[in-house]
Every structure is written in C-alpha cells, then in structure tokens.
C-alpha positions, 0 to 999 in steps of 0.5 A: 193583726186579725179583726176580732177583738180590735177597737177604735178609739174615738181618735180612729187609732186601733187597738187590740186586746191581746187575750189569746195565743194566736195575738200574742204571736202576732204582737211579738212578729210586730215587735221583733223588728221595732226600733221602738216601742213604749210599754207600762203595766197596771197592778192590783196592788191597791187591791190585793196582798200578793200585788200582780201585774194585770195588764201590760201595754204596749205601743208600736207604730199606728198600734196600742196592744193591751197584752192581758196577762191573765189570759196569755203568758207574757213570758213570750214577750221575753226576747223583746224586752231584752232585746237591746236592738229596741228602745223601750219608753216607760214612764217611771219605769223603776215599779214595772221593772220591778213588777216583771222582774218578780212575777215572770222573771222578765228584765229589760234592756234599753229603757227610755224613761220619759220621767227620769227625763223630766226630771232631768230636764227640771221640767215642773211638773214630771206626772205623766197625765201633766205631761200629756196635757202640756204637750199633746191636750190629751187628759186622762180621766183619773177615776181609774187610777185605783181601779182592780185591774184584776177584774175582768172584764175590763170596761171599756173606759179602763182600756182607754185609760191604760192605752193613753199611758204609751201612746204617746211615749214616742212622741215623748220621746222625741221631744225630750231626747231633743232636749236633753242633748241640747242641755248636755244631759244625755249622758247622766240620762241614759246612765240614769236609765241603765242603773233603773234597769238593774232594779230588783222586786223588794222582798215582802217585809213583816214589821213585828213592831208594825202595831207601835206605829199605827196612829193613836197606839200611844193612847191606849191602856196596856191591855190596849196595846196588847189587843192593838199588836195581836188585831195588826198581826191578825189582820195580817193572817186574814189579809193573806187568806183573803188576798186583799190589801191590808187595810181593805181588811181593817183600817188602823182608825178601826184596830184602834177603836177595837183595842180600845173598846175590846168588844166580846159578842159579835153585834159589838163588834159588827157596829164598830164603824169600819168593820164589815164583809167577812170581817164581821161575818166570817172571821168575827170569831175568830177577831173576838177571840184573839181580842180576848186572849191578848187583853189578858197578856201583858203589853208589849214593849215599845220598840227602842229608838234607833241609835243615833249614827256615830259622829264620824259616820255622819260626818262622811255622809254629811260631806258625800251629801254635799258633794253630791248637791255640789255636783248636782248644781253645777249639772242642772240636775236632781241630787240623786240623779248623781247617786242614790242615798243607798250609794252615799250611805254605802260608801260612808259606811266604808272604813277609811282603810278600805277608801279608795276607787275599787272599794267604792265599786267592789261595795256597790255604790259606783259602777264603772262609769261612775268610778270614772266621773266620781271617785276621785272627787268621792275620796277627796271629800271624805279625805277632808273630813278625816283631817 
C-alpha cells in the first residue's frame, strides 16, 4: 500500500489509515484473496442518540488497517465480508454484526468469534484485553474504552487502541481452534458462530413507562411524578435534537432533583447540580415551562405488574431450562451455547397441539442442525411434564 498515511508502531508493524478511495481499493485487493482476516468496529454509542459505527478495523497478514467510515463508504468492503471463502475473526461479534447490519446493510459470512470460543473453552476470563495479557503480554490502555470515536481526528493513542483489538485474532485464533477440537467442541462452536451471524439491529424502543422506573420515582409527591414522566420524555425530545446520549442530557439523579424542587426561574434551575451546557442555557425555557405545566396535571398511573406466567406455561420452560443445563453439563459448555432462552421461551409457548420437531423449527426456536441434535429430547421433555 502507498506510503502516505502509513504508521509505525513502537513493535515496527505498519498500519494504514484508510481515509480516501484510493486506500480503500487497496485494502480490498488485500483482502479479495485472504484466507483469513480479523475485523471489529468502534461506536459512538456512549456518546450519541442515533449510535454509529466510527472505525472498522481490519487485520490481514503483517497489515492493521483503520477503514474510517466517515470518510470512505465501507459498503465497498461488502463482497469480502460475505465472502465465505474467507474466515473472519471478531471478538464478541454479535454488536458489530448488528452494527453493520443496521448502518450499511453489510452482513457477514463465516465468523470466528474468539469470545464464544472462551466461553466454550470455559476459559475464566473471556475479555479480550484479559485474553491478550495471558496469552501475548500485550495490555490495552483502557481510557479509550469510552472514547467518541466520532471526533476526529482521531489521536494517535486511540489508533493504537483500536488496532490491538485485531491484531491478534489470528494468532487467537490459532490457539483456540487447537483447542476447541482436542475438547470436542468444535462442532457447537462454529454452529454457535453461524447462529451470531444470523443477528439483526434491535429497533429503538421508547418505554412510556420509562419515568416509573428512574431510581427515587417512588419518593415523590404527585406533582412530582407528574414532573418526573414529562422531564424523561423531555429529555428524550432534546436527546434526539442534540444527537447525544440520554443521559449525557440529564442524569436520572437530576430529573429526580427537578421533579422535586420544580424550579421556575432559570438561576433555579441552572444551580441544580447536574444541569449545565444547552440545558441551562439554550433549552431552559423550554425545561421550565414543561415542569410548569405538567405540575398542574394529574400523576400518572403506575404501570401494573406483569402478570405472572400460567402454571403450565412455567412448568415447560422450567423442564426445557433443565434440559438445557443437563445437556449443557454433559458437553462442558454455557447453557446458552445449547439454545438461547428466546429459543426456550419460544417453544414453551407452543401448545401441546402443535408439539412435534417441524413446529419446533416452523416457530424459530430450532434450526435444521438443531432439529437434528435436540428435538427428540426437546419433546421428550415436555412429554414428561404433561403426564
């Protein structure tokens, strides 16, 4: 690859920042005949209220590449990322999946995920940055966990950060799949990893009940609450407007303390402890007129409890959970590495009716590889509980 932009580490290994059209078809030429290549991405998500991918990694041979998605469009490392031809190694894959999947619509075929194979492995600690200690000395500075990795540009400390999370999945790599086929558990693993791909982007969800459950709700007076249910869905508005995090807007301590006091001049609002930036200045009457208004409203209601699960219906998860930690046990591995609790809950929800192996598949719980392994004992089990 062209020198401009290159790096050197303090190990010597170079590493490329990918932040122009002409990189990036470089990059992908690399990867278009590699047999292997490891790949994480870093989001805003600690930062902003519509999250971002912010930097793909990427770690090909002797090569760490930092593809900057803010300034090259990384759909055009599509065709490598489905390419089954080509292993690619994540570390707790399941939110980049997710992550590329909702801003590019980019999915990925053949993932090795070296967490999944801690945790088959029953490995004590699965963290990556424990991981790389025990097996490569290699420690991670770990004041870049939170970092925005929207701003650019990006120092230099965060570039090698983010490299140190690929470019040693190779060599992960290597030693787990020794290991993992000396403990007979390759099999479960690589199902484990084609499920992960299969993960879709979770739909932002708004809770209208969202104020009953901010810590110290339950203290306030009714025009409190009031206050406290009209403050979150505020926060919520101005979250959005801002692009920032919710609580980078308002901490819950703060929309308690506002409910409570229900300030209604600005210099009572702004020595509030916690409120600060466009919240004090720029919105503040916008805040005060909202607390204004809602204190005269009557509360709202409490949510009602969830109801409490039928018998019979708890009775089947209870014997498919027990099943699950049985065959769990007898494999050396983490119960949901057998099936998911969605998958349990899924099939405990079936009526016995409908109970046999292509109703286990036809309702999302089993796939054809599981169908095989499970169903028989899946509906022997729940056979027991309806005697």
């Amino acid at each position: 690859m062209s020198e401009p932009h290159d790096h050197v580490a303090d190990d010597a290994r170079p590493f490329v920042v990918v932040d122009d059209p002409a990189r990036m078809r470089e990059l992908v030429a690399r990867l278009a005949d590699a047999p292997v290549a490891a790949l994480d991405t870093e989001s805003n998500g600690f930062h902003a209220y519509r999250e971002r991918v912010c930097l793909l990694q990427i770690s090909v041979g002797d090569l760490d590449a930092i593809v900057d998605p803010l300034a090259v469009d990384p759909q055009a490392l599509g065709p490598w990322l489905a390419d089954p031809g080509c292993i690619k190694i994540l570390h707790a894959a399941d939110n980049d999946i997710r992550s590329l999947r909702r801003d590019w619509d980019l999915q990925l075929h053949n993932v090795f995920d070296t967490m999944l194979a801690a945790r088959a492995l029953a490995w004590p600690k699965k963290g990556l940055g424990d991981i790389l200690a025990a097996h490569f000395g290699c420690r991670t500075d770990k004041r870049w966990q939170r970092h925005d990795w929207s701003q650019r540009p990006l120092p230099r400390g965060a570039l090698d950060y983010a490299r140190t999370d690929t470019r040693y999945l190779a060599a992960l790599r290597e030693v787990q799949l020794s290991a993992l086929t000396e403990a007979g558990r390759l099999e479960e693993f690589d199902h484990a990893c084609l499920r992960m791909t299969e993960l879709v982007a979770r739909p932002r969800v708004i809770d209208p009940d969202a104020w009953a459950h901010v810590d110290g709700a339950r203290g306030l007076d009714e025009p409190g609450r009031s206050v406290l249910a009209a403050l979150v869905a505020l926060r919520e508005e101005l979250a959005e407007t801002m692009d920032r995090a919710p609580y980078r807007v308002l901490a819950d301590a703060v929309l308690v303390e506002l409910a409570r006091t229900r300030p209604t001049a600005r210099h009572e609002l702004t020595r509030t402890r916690g409120v600060g930036g466009p919240v004090a200045n720029r919105y503040a009457a916008t805040v005060l007129q909202r607390i204004a208004e809602a204190a005269l409203l009557p509360p709202p209601p409490w949510p009602p409890a969830p109801p409490r699960p039928d018998a019979r219906l708890r009775a089947r998860f209870d014997a498919l959970r027990d099943w699950r930690r049985d065959q769990a046990n007898r494999r050396g591995l983490e119960p949901d590495m057998v099936l998911s609790k969605d998958a349990l809950q899924r099939i405990a929800d079936l009526e016995a009716t409908e109970l046999d192996a292509d109703a286990l598949v036809a309702c999302g719980a089993l796939d054809a590889w599981e169908r095989e392994r499970y169903a028989e004992a899946i509906l022997a089990a729940l056979a027991r509980v309806r005697r």
